[in-house]
N, C-alpha and C positions, 0 to 999 in steps of 0.2 A: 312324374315323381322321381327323384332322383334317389340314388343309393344310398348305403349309409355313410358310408367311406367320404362318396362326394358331400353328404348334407356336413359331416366332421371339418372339414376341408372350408368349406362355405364358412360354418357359424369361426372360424379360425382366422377367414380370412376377414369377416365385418368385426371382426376382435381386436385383426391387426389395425386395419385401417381406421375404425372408428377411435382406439385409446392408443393410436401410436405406438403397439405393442410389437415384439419380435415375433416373429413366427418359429425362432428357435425355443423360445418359451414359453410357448403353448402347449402343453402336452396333458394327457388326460388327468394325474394329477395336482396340476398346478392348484394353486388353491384362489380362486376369483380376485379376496380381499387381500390376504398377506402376501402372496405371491406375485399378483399380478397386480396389484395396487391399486383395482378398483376401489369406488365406493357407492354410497348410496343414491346417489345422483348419477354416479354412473351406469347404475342398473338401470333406470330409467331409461335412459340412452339409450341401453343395452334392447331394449324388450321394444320401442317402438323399432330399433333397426335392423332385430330379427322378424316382427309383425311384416315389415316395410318386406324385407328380401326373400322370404316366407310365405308371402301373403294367409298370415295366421293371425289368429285373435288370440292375446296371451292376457290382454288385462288386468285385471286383478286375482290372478291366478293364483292361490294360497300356497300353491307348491311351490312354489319359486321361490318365497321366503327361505325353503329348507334347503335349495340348493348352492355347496361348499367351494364343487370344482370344476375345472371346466368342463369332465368329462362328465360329470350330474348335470351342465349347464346342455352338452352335446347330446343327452341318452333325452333328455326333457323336449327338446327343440323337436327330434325322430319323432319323437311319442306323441308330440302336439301336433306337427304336421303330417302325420299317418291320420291321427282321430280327426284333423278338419279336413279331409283330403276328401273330392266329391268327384 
């Protein structure tokens, strides 16, 4: 199980490389859609290649609808791979 610092780092860098993103503007509150110019196809994206680097089950997760920034994107990712952690 890695840290929190390192899991931060990780979900920042499958950020970077998956949407061509800066790693200088990543910071906790970026905001996913305005900010970072995701969208909703991109979340897709997003969830199978935290599933993938994770190895987590996010699914159809209803929480994730609610999440704004990276750092709600970051605190979620901990939280879901702490709870499927065996």
């Amino acid at each position: 199980m890695m840290d929190k610092n390192a899991l931060k780092e990780k979900v920042n860098q499958i950020l970077a490389e998956e949407f061509e993103l800066e790693l200088s503007d990543l910071h906790p509150e970026a905001k996913l859609y305005e900010d970072l110019g995701l969208d909703s196809l991109d979340a897709v994206d997003m969830v199978v290649a935290f599933e993938k680097a994770f190895a987590i089950n996010i699914g159809k997760n209803t929480e994730l609808v609610s999440i704004k920034t990276l750092g709600e994107l970051q605190e979620f990712i901990l939280k879901t791979s702490m709870a499927q952690a065996v």
